[in-house]
Backbone as CSV, one residue per row, in Angstrom:
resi,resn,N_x,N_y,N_z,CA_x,CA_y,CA_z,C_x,C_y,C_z
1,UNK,-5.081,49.169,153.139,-5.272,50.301,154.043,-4.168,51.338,153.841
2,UNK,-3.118,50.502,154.020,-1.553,51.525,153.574,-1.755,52.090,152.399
3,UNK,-2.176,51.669,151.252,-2.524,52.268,150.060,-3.156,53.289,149.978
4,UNK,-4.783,52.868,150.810,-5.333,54.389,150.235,-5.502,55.327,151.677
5,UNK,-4.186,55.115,152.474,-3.611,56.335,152.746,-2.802,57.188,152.161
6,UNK,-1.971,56.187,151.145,-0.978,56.977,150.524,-1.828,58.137,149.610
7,UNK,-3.172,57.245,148.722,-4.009,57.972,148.001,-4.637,59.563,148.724
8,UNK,-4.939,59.444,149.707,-5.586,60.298,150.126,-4.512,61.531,150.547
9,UNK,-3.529,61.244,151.249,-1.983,62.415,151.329,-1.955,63.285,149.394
10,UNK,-1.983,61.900,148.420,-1.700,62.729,147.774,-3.152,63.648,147.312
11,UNK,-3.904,63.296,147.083,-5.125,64.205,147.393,-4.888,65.712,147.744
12,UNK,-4.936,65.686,148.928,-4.639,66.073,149.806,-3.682,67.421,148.991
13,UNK,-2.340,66.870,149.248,-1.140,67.830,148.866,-1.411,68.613,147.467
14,UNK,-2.483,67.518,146.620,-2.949,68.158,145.167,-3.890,69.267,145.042
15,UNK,-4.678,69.347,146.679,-5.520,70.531,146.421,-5.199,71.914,147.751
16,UNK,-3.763,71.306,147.977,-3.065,72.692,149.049,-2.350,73.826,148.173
17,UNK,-2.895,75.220,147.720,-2.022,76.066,146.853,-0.786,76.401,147.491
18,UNK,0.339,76.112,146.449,1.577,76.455,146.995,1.853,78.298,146.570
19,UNK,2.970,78.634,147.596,3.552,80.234,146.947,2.914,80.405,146.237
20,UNK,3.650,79.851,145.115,4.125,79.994,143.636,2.619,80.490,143.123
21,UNK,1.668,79.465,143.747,0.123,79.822,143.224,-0.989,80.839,143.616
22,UNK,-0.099,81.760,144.525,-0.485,83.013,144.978,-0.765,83.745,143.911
23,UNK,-1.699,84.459,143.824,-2.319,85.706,142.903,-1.827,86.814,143.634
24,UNK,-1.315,87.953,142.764,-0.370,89.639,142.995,-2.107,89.811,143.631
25,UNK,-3.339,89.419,143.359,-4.128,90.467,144.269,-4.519,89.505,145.609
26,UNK,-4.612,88.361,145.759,-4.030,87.470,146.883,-3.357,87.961,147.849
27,UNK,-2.069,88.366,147.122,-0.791,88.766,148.144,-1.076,90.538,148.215
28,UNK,-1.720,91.182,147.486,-2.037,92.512,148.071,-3.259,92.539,148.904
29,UNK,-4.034,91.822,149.306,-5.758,91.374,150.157,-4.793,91.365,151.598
30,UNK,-3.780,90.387,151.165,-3.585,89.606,152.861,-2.867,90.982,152.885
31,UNK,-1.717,91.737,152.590,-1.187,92.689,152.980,-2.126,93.629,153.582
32,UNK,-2.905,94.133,153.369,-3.681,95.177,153.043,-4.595,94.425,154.224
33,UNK,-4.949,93.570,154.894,-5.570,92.984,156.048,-4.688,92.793,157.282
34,UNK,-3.365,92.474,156.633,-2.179,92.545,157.910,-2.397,94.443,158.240
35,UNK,-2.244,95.003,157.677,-2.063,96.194,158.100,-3.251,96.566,159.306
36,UNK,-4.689,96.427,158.138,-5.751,96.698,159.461,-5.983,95.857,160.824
37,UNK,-5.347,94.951,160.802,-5.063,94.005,162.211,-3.958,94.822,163.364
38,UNK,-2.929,95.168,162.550,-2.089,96.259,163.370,-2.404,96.672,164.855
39,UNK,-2.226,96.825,165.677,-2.934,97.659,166.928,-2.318,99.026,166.683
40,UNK,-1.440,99.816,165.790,-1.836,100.981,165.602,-0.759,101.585,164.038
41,UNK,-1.079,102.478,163.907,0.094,102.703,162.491,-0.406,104.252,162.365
42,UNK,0.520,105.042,161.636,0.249,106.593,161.116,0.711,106.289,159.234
43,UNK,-0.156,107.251,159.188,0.468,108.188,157.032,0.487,109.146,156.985
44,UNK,1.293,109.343,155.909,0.744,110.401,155.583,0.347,110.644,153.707
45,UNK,-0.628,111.587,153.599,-1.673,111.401,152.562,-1.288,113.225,151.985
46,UNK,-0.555,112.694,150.879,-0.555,113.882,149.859,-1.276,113.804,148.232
47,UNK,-1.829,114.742,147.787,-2.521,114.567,146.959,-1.929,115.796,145.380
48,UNK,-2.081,115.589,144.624,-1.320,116.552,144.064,-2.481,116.799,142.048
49,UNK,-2.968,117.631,141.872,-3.855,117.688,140.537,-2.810,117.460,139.364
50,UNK,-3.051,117.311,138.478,-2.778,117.322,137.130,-1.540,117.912,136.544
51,UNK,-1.522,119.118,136.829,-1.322,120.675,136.370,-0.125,120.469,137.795
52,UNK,-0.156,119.614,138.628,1.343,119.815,139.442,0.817,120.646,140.983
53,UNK,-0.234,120.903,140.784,-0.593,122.047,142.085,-1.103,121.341,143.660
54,UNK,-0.807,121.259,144.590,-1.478,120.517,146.067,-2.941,120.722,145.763
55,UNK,-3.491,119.710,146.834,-4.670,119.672,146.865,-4.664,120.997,148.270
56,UNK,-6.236,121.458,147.588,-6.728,122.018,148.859,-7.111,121.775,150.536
57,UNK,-6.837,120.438,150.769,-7.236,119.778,151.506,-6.086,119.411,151.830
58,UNK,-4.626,119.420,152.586,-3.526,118.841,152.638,-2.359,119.166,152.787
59,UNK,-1.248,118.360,153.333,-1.199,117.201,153.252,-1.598,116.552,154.565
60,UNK,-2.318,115.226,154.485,-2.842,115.213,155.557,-2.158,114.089,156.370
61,UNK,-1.983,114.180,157.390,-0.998,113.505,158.653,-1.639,112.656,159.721
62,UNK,-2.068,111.447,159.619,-3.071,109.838,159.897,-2.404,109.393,160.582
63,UNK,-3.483,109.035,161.968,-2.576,108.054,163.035,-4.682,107.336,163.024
64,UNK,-4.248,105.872,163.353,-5.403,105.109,163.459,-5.191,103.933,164.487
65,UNK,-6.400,103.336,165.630,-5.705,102.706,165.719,-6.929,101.028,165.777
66,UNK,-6.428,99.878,166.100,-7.377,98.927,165.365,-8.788,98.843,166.093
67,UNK,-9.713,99.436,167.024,-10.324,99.714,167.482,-11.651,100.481,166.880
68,UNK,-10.832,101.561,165.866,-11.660,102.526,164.771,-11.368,103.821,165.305
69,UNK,-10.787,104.377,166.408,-10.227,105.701,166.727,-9.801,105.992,165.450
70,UNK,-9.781,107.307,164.818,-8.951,107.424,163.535,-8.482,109.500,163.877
71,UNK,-7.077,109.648,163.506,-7.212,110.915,163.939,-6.325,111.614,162.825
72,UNK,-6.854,112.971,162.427,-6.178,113.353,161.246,-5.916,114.761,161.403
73,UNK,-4.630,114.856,160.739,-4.523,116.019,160.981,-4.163,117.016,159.738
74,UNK,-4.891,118.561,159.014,-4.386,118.660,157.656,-4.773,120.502,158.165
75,UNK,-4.194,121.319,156.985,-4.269,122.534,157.308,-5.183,122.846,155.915
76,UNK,-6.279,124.381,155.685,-6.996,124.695,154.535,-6.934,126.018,154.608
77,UNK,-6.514,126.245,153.619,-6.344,127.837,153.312,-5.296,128.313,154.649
78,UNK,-3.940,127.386,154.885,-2.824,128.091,156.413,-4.118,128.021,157.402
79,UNK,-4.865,127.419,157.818,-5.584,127.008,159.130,-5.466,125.683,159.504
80,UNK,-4.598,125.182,160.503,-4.632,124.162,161.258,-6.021,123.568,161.317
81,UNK,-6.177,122.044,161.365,-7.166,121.741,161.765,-6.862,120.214,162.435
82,UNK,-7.592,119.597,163.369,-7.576,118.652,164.248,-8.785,117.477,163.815
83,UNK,-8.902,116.511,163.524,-10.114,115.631,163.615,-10.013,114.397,164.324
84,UNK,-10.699,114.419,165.076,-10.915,112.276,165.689,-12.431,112.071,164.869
85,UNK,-11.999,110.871,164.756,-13.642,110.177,164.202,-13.206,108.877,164.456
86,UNK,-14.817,107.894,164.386,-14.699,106.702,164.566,-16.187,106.883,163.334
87,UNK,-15.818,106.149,162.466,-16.650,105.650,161.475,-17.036,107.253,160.826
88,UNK,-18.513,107.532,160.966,-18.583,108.680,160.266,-19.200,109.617,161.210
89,UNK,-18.749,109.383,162.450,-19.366,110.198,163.724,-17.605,110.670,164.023
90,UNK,-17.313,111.949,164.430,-16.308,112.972,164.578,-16.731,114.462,165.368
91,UNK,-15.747,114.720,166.000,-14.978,116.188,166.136,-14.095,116.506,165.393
92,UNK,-13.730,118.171,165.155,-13.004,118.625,164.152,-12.605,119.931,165.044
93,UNK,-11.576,120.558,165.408,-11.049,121.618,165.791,-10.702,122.835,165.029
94,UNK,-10.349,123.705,164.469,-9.672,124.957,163.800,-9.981,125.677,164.802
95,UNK,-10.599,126.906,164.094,-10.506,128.705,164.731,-11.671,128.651,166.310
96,UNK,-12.698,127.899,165.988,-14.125,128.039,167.189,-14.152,126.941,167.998
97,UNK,-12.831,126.166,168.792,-12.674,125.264,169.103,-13.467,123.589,168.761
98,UNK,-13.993,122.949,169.254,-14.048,121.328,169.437,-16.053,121.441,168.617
99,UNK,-15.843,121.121,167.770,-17.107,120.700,166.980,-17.238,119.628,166.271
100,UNK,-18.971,119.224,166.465,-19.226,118.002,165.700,-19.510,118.172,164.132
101,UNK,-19.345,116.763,163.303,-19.315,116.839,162.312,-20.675,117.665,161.904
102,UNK,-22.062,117.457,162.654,-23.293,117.533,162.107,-23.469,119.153,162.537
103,UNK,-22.238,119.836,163.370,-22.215,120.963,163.910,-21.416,121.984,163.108
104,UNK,-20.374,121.301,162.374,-20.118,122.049,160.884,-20.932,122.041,159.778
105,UNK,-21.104,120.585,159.406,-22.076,120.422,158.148,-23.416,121.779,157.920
106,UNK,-23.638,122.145,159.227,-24.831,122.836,158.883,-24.457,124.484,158.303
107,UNK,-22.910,124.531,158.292,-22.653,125.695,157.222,-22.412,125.306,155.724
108,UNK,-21.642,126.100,155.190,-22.192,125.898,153.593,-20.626,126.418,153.220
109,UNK,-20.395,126.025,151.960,-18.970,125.915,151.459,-18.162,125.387,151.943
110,UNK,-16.581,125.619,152.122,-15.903,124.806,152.297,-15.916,123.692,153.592
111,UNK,-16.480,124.127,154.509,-16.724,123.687,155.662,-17.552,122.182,155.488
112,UNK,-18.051,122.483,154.614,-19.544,121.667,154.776,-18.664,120.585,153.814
113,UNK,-18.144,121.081,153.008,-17.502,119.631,151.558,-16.709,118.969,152.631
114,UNK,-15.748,119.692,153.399,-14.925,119.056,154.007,-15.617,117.846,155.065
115,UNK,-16.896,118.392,155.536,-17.206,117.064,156.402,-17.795,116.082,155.609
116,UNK,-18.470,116.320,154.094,-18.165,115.305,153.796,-17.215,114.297,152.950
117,UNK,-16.039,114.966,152.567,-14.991,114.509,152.610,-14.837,113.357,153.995
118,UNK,-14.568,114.106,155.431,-14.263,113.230,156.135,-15.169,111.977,156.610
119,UNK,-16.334,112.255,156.073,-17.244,111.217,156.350,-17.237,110.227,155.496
120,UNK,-16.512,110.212,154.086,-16.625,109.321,153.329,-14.649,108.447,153.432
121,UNK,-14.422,109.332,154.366,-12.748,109.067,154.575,-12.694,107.514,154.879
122,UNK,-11.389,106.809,154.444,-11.088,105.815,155.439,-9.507,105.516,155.670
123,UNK,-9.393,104.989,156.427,-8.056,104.768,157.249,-6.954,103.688,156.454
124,UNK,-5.696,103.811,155.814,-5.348,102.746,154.858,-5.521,101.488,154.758
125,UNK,-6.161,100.653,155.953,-5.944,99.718,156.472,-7.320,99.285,155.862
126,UNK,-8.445,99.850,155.842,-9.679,99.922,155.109,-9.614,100.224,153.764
127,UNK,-8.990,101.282,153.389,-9.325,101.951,152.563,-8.600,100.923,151.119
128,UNK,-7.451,100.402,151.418,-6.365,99.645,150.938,-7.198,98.226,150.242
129,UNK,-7.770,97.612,151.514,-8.966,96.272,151.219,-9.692,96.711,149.607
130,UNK,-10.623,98.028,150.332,-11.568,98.372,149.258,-11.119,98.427,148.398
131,UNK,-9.784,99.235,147.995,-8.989,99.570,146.710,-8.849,97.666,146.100
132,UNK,-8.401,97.042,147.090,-7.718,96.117,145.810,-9.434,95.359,145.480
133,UNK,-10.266,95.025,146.315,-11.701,94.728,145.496,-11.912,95.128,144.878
134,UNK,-11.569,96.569,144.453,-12.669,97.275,143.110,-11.152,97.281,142.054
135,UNK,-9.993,96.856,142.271,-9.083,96.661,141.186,-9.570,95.585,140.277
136,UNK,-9.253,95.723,138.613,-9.046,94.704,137.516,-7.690,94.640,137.305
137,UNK,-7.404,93.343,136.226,-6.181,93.722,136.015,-4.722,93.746,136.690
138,UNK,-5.365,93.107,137.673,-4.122,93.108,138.628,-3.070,92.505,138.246
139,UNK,-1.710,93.264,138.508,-0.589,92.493,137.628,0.650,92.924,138.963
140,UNK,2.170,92.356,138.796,2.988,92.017,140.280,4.381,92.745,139.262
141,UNK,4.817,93.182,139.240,6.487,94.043,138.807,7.036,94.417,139.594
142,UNK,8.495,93.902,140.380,9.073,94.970,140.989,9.067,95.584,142.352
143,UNK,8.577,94.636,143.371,8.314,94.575,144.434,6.498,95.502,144.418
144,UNK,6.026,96.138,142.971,5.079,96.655,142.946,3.264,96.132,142.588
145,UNK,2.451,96.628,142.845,1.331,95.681,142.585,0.594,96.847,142.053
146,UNK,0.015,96.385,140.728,-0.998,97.593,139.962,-2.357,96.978,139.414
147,UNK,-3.116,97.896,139.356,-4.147,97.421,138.923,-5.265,98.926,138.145
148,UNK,-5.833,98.430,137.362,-6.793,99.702,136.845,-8.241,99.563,138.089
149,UNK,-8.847,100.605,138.085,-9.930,100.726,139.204,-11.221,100.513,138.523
150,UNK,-12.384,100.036,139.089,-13.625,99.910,138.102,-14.125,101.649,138.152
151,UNK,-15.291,101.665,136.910,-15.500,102.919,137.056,-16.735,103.355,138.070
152,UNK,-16.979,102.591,138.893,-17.464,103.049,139.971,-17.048,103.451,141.069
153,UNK,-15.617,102.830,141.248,-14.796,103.344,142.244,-14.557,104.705,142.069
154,UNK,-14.054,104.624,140.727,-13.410,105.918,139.867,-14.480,107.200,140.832
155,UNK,-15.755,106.940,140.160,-16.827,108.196,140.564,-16.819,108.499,141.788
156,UNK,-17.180,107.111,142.489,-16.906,107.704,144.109,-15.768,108.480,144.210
157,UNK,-14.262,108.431,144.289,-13.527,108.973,144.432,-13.121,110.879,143.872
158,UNK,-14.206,110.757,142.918,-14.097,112.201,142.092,-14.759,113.079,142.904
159,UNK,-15.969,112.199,143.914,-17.053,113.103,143.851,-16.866,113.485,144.998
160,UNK,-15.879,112.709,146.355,-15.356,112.924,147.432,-15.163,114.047,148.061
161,UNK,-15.703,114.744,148.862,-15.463,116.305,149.120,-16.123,117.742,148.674
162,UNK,-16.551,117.026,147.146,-16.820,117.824,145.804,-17.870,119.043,146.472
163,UNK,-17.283,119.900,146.299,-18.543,121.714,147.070,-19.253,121.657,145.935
164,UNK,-20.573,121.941,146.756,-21.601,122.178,145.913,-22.670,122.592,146.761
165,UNK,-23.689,123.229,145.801,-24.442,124.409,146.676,-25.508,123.935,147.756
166,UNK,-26.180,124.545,148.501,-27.125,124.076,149.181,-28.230,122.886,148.660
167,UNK,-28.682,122.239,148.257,-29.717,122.024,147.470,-29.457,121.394,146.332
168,UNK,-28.190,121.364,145.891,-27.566,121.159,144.509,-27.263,119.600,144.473
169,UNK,-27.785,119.356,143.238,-27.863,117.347,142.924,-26.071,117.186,142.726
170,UNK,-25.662,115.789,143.270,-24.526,115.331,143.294,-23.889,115.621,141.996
171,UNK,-22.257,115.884,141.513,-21.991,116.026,140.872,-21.959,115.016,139.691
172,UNK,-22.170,115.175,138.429,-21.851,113.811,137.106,-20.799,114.172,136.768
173,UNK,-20.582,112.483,136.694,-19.093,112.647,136.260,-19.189,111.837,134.860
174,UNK,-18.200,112.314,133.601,-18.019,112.094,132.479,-16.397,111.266,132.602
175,UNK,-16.625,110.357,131.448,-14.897,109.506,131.300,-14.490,109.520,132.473
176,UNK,-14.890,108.687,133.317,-14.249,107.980,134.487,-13.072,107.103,134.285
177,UNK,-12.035,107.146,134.868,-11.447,106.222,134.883,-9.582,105.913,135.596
178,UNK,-9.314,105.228,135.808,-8.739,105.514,137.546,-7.441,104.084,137.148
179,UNK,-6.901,104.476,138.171,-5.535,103.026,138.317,-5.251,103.377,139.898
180,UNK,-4.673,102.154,140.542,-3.510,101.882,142.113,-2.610,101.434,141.357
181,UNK,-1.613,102.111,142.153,0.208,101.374,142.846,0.059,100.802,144.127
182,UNK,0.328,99.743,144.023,0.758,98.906,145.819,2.251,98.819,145.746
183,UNK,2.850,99.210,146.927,4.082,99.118,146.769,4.315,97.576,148.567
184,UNK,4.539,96.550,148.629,4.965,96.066,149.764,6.183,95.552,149.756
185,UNK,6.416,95.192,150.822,7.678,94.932,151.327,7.607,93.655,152.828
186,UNK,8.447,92.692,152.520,8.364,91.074,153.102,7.015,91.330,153.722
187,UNK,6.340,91.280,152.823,4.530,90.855,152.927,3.941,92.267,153.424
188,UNK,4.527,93.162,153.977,3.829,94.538,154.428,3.731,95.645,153.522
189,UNK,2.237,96.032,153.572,1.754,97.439,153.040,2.619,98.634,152.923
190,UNK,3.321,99.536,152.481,4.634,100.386,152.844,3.674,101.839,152.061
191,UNK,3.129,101.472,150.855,2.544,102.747,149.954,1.606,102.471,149.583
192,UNK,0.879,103.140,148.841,-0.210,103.217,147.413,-0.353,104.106,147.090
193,UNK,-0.939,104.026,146.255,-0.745,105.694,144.927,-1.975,105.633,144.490
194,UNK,-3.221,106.397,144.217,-4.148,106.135,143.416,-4.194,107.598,142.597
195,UNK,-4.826,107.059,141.510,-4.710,108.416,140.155,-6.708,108.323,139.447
196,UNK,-6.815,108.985,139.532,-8.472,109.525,139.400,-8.777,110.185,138.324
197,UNK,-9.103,110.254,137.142,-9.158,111.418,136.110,-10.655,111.199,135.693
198,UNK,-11.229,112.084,135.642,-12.900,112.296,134.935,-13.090,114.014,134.797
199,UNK,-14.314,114.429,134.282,-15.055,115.878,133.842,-15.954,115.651,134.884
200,UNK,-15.537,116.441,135.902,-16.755,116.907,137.256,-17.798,117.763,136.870
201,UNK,-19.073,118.059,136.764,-20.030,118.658,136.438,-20.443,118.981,137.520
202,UNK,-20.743,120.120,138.679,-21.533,120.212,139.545,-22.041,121.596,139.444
203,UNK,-23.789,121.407,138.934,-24.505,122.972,138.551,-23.681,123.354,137.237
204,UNK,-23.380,124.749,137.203,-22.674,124.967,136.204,-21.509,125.230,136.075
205,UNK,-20.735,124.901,136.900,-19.390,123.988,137.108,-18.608,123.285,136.368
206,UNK,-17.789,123.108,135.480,-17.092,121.756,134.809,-15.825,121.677,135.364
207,UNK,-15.186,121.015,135.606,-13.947,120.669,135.663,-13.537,119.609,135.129
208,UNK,-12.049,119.396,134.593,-11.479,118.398,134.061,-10.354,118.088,135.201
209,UNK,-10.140,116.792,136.109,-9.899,116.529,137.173,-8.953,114.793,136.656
210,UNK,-7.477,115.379,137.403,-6.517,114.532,136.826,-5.609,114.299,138.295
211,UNK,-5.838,113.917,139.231,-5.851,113.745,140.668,-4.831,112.498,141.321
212,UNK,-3.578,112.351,141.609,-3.312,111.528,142.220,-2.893,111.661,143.886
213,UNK,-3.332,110.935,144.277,-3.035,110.564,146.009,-2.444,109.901,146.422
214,UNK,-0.979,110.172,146.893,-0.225,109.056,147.630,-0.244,108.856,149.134
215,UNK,-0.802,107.509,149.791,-0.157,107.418,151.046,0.754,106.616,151.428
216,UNK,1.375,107.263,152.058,2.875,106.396,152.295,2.503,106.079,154.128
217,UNK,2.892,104.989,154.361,2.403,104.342,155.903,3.692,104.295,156.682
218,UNK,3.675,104.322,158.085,4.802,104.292,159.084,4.453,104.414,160.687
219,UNK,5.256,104.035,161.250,5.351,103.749,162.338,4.347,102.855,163.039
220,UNK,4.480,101.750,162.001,3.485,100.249,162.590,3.976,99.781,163.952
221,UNK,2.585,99.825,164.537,2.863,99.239,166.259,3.216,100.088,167.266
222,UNK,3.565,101.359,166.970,4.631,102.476,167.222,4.026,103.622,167.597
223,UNK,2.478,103.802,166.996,1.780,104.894,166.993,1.306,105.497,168.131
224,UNK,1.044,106.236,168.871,0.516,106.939,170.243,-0.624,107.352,169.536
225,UNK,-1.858,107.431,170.435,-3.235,108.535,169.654,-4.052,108.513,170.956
226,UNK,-4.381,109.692,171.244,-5.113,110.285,172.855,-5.678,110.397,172.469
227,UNK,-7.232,110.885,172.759,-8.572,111.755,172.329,-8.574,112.687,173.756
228,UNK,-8.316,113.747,172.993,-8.758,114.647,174.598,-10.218,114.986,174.706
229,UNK,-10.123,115.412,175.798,-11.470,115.072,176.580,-12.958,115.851,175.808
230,UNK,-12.566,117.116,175.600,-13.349,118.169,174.637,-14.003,117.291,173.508
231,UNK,-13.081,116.650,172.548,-13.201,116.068,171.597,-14.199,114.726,171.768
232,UNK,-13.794,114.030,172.943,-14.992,112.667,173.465,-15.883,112.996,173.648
233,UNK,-15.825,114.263,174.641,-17.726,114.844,174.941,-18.505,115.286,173.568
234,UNK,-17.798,115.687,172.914,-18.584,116.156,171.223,-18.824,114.501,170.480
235,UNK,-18.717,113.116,170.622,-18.055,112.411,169.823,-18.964,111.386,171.144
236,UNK,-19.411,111.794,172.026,-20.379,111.031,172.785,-21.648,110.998,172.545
């Protein structure tokens, strides 16, 4: 009896993974899940092209909290702008006060990319998960975690925001192809970096698009986020 208890302990201990047998995308999953458990955290999200120039859209200033409240804040063309959303239902503020997403969308140009930009948005805590699923390649250096992106991620990410005309078929994208930086710290999420490069085609349009986005995360646990009242009644 004493025996094949001993047998079964070791069993046992032979099929428990130690540390050591942690996978760099293992230890970036659980990070990247500690974060969205959080009850609240802010980023902020700068984006910068190729050629060295800001994105049009930015930089944008993220408070979320674990519930799905998500609230952002970024300026376009020197115009302030305000957003709460929960999933892909939102208010958005600038110049004509408190409007819904489906209450912008129905103009055309920048207005309209931008909601769906924010509709395809997600909060790091989400967005972080998705990133390391669609990573290959995952490799651990340096307190850092990298990985190349599949090229489907890649496209989604190109096509994000992308203006295009009334009527006009989604943009194709040519040579996709993409990488993350995870940066953590004693098991917590702190950065990520993602870099995007493909030939955007939309109508007769081309662009050659060389795109990286950093968000850097802070004030875990720490965060305040109201919805004022204007903003709930649009968002009800």
């Amino acid at each position: 009896m004493k025996h094949a208890l001993v047998i079964a302990l070791i069993g046992l201990l032979a099929r428990t993974p130690s540390a050591a047998d942690t996978t760099p995308q293992d230890k970036l999953l659980s990070a990247s899940k500690q974060l969205g458990d959080k009850p609240n955290y802010s980023w902020t999200m700068t984006t910068k092209e190729g050629d060295g120039s800001a994105s049009r859209v930015g930089p944008i200033e993220g408070k979320a909290e674990k519930g799905g409240l998500t609230y952002l804040s970024f300026a376009i063309g020197g115009i302030p702008v305000k957003v709460y959303m929960t999933g892909q239902k939102g208010a958005a503020k600038a110049l004509e006060g408190w409007q819904t997403f489906d209450e912008i969308a129905q103009t055309s140009g920048t207005a309209a990319a931008v909601v769906r930009f924010l509709r395809s948005y997600k909060a790091p805590g989400a967005e972080s998960v998705a990133l390391t699923e669609k990573a290959k390649d995952v490799k651990e250096a340096e307190g850092m975690v990298s990985g190349e992106l599949t090229e489907d991620a890649v496209k989604e990410l190109l096509v994000r925001g992308a203006r295009r005309r009334e009527g006009q078929e989604p943009p194709k994208i040519g040579g996709p192809k993409g990488s993350v930086k995870f940066w953590i710290q004693n098991g917590a999420l702190t950065k990520y970096e993602i870099n995007v490069q493909g030939k955007v085609t939309a109508g007769d349009r081309e662009s050659d698009v060389n795109r990286t986005t950093t968000i850097e995360i802070k004030n875990v646990g720490s965060t305040t986020l109201e919805l004022p009242a204007e903003a709930k009644q649009k968002m009800s």
